[in-house]
C-alpha positions as CSV (number, residue, x, y, z in Angstrom):
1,X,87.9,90.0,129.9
2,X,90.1,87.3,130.0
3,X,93.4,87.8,132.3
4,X,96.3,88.9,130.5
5,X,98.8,89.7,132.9
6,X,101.2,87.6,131.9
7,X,102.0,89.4,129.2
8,X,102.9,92.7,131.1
9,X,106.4,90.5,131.5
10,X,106.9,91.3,127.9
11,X,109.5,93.3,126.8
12,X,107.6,95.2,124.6
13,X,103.8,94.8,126.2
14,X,101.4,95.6,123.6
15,X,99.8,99.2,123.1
16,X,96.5,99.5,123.8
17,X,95.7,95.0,124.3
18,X,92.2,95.3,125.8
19,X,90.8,98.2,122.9
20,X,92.1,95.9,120.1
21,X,91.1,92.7,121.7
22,X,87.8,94.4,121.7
23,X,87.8,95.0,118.3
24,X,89.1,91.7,116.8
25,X,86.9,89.6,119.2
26,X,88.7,86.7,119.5
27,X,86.8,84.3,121.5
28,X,84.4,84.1,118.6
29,X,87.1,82.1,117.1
30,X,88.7,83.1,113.3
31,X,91.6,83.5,111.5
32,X,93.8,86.7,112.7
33,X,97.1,88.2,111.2
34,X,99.9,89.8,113.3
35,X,101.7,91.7,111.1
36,X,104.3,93.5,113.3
37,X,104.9,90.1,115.8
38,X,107.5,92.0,117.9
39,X,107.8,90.1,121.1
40,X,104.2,88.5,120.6
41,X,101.8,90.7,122.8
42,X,98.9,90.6,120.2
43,X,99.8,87.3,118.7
44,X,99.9,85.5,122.4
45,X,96.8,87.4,123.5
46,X,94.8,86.2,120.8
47,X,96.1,82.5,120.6
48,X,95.1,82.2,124.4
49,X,91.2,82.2,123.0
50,X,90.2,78.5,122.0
51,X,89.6,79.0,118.1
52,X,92.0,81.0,117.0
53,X,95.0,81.0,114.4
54,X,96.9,83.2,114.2
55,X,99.6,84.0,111.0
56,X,102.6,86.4,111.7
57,X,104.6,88.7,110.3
58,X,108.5,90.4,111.0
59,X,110.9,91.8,108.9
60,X,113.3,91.7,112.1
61,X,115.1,88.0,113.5
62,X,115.7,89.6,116.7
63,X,112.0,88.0,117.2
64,X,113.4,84.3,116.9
65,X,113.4,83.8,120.5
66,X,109.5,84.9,120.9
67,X,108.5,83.6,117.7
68,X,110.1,79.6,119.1
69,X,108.1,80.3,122.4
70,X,104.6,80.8,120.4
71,X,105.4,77.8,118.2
72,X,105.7,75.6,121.5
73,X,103.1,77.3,122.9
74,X,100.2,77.0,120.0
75,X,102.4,74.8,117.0
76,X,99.2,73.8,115.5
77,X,97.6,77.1,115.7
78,X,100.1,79.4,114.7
79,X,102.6,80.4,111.8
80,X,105.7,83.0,111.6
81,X,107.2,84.4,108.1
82,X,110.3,86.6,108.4
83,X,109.4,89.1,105.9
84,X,108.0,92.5,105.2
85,X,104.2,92.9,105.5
86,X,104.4,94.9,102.1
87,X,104.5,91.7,101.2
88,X,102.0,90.0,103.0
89,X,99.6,89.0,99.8
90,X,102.7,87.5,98.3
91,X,103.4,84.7,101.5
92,X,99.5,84.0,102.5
93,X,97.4,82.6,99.6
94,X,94.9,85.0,97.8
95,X,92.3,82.3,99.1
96,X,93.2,82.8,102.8
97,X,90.6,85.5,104.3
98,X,91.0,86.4,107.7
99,X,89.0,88.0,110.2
100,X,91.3,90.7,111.2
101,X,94.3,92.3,110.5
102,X,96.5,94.0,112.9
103,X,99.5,96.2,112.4
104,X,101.9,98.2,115.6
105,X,103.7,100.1,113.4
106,X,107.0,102.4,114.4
107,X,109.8,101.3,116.0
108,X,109.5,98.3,119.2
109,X,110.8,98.5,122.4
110,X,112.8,95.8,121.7
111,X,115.1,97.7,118.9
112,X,115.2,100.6,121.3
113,X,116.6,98.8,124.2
114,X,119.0,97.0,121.8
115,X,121.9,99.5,122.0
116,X,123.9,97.6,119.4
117,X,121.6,98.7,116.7
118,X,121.7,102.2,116.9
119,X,118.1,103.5,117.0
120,X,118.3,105.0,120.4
121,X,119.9,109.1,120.8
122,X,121.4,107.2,124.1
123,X,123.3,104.6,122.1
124,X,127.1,105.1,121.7
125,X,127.3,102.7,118.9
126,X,127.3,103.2,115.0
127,X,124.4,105.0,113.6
128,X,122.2,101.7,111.8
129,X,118.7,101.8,112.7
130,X,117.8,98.7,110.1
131,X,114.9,97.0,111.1
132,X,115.6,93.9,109.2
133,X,115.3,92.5,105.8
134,X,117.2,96.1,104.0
135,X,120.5,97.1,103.2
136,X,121.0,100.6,103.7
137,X,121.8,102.1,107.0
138,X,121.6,105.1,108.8
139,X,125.3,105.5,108.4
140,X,125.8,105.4,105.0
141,X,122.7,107.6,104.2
142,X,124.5,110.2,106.8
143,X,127.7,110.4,104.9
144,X,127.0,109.4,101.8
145,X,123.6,111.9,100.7
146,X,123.7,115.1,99.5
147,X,122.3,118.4,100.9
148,X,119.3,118.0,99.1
149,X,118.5,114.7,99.9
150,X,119.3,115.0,103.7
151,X,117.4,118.1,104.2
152,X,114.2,116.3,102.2
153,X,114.3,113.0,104.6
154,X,114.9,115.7,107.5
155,X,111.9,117.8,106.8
156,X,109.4,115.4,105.1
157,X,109.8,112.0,107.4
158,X,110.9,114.3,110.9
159,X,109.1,117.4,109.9
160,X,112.1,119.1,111.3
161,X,111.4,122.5,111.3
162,X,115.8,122.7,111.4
163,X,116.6,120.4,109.0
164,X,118.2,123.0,106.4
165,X,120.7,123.6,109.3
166,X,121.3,120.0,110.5
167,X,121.6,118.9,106.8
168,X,124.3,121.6,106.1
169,X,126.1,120.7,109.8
170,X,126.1,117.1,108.9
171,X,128.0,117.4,105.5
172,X,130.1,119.9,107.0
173,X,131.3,117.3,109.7
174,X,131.7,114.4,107.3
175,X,134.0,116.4,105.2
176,X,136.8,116.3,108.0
177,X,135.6,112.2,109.0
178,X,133.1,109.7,108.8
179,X,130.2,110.3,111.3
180,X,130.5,106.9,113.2
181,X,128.6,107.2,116.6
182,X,125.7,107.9,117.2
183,X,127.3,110.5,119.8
184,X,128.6,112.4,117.2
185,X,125.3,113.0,115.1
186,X,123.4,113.7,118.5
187,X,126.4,116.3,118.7
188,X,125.7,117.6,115.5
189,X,121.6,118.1,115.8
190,X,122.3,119.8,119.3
191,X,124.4,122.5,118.1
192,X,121.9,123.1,114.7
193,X,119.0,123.5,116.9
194,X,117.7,126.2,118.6
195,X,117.4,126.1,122.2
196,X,114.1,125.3,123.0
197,X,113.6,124.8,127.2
198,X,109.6,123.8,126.6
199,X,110.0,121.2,124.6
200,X,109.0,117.3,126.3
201,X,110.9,115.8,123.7
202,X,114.1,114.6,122.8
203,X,115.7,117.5,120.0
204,X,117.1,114.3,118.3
205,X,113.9,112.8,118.1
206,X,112.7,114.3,114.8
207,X,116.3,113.7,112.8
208,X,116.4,110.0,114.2
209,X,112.6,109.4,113.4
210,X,113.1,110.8,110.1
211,X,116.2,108.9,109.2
212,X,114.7,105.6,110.7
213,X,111.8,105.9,108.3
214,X,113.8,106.3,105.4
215,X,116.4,103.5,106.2
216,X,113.6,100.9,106.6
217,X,111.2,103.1,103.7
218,X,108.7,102.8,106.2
219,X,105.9,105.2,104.2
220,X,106.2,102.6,101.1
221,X,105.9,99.1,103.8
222,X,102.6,100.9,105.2
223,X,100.8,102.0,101.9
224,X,102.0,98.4,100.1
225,X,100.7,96.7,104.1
226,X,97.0,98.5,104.3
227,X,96.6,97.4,100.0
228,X,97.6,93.7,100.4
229,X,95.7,93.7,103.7
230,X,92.3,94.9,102.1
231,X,92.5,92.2,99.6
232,X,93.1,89.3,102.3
233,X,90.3,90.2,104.5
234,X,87.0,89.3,104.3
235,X,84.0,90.6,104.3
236,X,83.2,92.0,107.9
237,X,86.8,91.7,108.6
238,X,88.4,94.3,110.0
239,X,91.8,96.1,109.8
240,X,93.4,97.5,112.9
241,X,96.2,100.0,112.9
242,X,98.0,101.1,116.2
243,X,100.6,104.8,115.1
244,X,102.5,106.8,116.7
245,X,103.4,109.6,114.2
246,X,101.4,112.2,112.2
247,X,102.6,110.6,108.9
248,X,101.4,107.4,109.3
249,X,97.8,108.3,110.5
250,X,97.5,110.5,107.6
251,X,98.3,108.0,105.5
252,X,95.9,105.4,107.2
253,X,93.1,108.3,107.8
254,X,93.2,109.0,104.3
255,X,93.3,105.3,103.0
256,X,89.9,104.3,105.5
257,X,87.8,107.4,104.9
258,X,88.4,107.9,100.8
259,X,87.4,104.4,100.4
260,X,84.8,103.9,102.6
261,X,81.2,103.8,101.7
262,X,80.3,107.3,103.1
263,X,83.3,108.9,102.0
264,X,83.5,112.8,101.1
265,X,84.5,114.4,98.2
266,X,86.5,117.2,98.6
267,X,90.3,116.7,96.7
268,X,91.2,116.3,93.3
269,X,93.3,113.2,94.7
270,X,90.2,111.7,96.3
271,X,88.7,108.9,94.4
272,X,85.3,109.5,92.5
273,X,83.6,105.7,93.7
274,X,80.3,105.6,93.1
275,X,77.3,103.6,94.3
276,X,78.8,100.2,95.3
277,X,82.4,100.5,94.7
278,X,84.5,100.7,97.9
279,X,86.2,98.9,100.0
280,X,85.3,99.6,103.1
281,X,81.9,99.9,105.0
282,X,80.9,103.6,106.7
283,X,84.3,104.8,108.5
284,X,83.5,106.7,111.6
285,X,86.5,108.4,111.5
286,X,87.2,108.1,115.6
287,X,90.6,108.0,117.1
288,X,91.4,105.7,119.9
289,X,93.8,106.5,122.3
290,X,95.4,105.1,125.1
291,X,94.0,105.5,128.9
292,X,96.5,107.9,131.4
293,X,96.4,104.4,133.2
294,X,97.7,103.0,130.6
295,X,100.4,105.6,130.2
296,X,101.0,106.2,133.6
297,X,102.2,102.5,133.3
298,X,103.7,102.0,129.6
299,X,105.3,105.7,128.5
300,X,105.9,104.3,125.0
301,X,102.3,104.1,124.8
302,X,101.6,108.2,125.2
303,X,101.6,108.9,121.3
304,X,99.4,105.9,120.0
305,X,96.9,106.4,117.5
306,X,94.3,104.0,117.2
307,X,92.1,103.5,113.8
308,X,89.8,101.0,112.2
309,X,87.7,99.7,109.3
310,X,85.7,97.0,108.0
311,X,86.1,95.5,105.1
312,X,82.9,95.4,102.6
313,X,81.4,92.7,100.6
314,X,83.0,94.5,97.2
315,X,85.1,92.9,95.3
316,X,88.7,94.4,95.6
317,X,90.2,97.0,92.8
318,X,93.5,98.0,93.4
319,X,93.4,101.7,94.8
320,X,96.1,104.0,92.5
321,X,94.8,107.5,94.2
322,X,95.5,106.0,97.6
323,X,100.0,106.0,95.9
324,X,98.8,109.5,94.2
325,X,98.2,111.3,97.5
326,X,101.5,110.5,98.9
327,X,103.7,109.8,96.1
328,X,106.4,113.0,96.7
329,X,107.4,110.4,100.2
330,X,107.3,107.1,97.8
331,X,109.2,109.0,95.7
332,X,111.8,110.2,98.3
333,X,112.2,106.7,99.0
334,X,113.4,105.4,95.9
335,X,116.6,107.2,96.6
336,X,119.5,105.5,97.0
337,X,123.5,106.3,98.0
């Protein structure tokens, strides 16, 4: 394996480098798409094999400063869109297929650490959490939603178990002022929870993941992503998909193993394929996740998810039970202030 220590200077080093280098092969050579750039880790990884272009996504331009240092680095070997990768058969020609296909989804260590932004329980700013490339904040959706709405994002994108409670605390508080800090909503969820002394995680983590997803509609960008994807790659290509919540490998569990060749039937929402109509060659089904070396040494890394598929020699067909399943979160996501 090449050394790619280097890129352990990153400020958001890449979950899980070695198992997906392994998987997209690189030193064969090909044509690769990043579609969560981030800092780079993937994209510099795979541009340091002779061979190798590589065409990236990011809805966020906090990533200017990493996406100039790849372009000096590999000018005639790589190229950078700013945009959603729900939208990624709309910027790369129908005629481009790549080898593989790689998407980090979630949040990056980069927005974390970036106080200013608001995605962090330890952030004193105003609540924001935009990723890049939307209009609605965390702020307005906060004090602007009703109970309805708040407890739906609560319990559906956080699976708060509280979320009734918080909902009800957080229009209760807004009625005397604006919520304006971050402080003040952490405030809020603390005192609607119950106390809970075994739990390893943040009690802010399920409201803030929950309201992240919804700000950036995050469920729509990854079930729009794995479609347009499918139809770039080719045959033998494969998609890779690095999670870190239940949602999203549900989503991408159900989108590899209902349109895969040795799919089972078993749900009214599967679809009813037969012979040679799929998408995908035999899915195995197996999770990857990280080594405790590897979280021992990256924390961030601890609730990765790991999944993969290769692409068949079927023509694509767009896939409406894939929207079916999930449609009460597309749904939820259509809502606006």
């Amino acid at each position: 394996m090449k050394d790619l220590s280097s890129l352990k200077n990153l400020p958001h080093y890449p979950v899980m480098l070695k198992e997906v280098l392994s998987l997209c092969v690189p030193q064969k050579g090909g044509q690769f798409i990043d579609c969560t750039f981030g800092s780079g880790g993937y994209t510099n990884a795979i541009l340091s094999f002779p061979k190798t272009k590589v065409i990236a996504l990011d809805r966020d331009l906090h990533t200017e400063e990493f996406v100039n240092s790849t372009k000096k680095n590999y000018k005639n070997r790589f190229i950078f869109y700013n945009q959603k990768f729900s939208e990624l058969d709309k910027v790369i020609k129908d005629d481009t297929k790549v080898d593989c296909i790689i998407f980090d989804l979630g949040i990056s260590s980069l927005q974390i650490s970036d106080l200013s932004r608001g995605f962090s329980f330890n952030s004193k700013e105003k609540p924001d959490m935009r990723m890049g490339l939307n209009y609605l904040s965390a702020h307005e959706v906060i004090n602007n939603f009703d109970l309805k709405t708040l407890n739906d994002i609560l319990r559906l994108f956080g699976e708060e178990k509280d979320s009734l409670r918080i909902a009800k605390n957080i229009i209760r508080e807004r009625k005397n002022k604006l919520i304006s800090s971050i402080p003040e909503l952490v405030t809020i969820i603390k005192k609607s929870k119950k106390r809970e002394f075994k739990k390893k995680i943040n009690i802010s983590t399920k409201t803030f993941q929950a309201i992240r997803i919804f700000v950036n509609k995050e469920i729509s960008e990854l079930i729009e992503g794995l479609i347009s994807a499918t139809k770039l790659l080719k045959t033998g290509g494969t998609i890779i998909i690095v999670s870190f919540h239940s949602i999203e490998d549900k989503i991408v569990k159900f989108f590899f193993n209902n349109y895969s060749k040795n799919k089972s039937k078993g749900s009214r929402y599967y679809p009813d394929l037969d012979g040679e109509q799929n998408l995908f060659e035999n899915y195995k089904n197996k999770v990857i996740k990280p080594s405790e070396e590897e979280i021992n040494l990256n924390n961030r890394s601890r609730s990765a998810k790991l999944r993969f598929v290769t692409r068949s020699q079927n023509d694509f067909f767009y896939p409406n039970e894939f929207k079916e399943k999930f449609l009460h979160y597309l749904e939820l996501e259509k809502k606006h202030v």
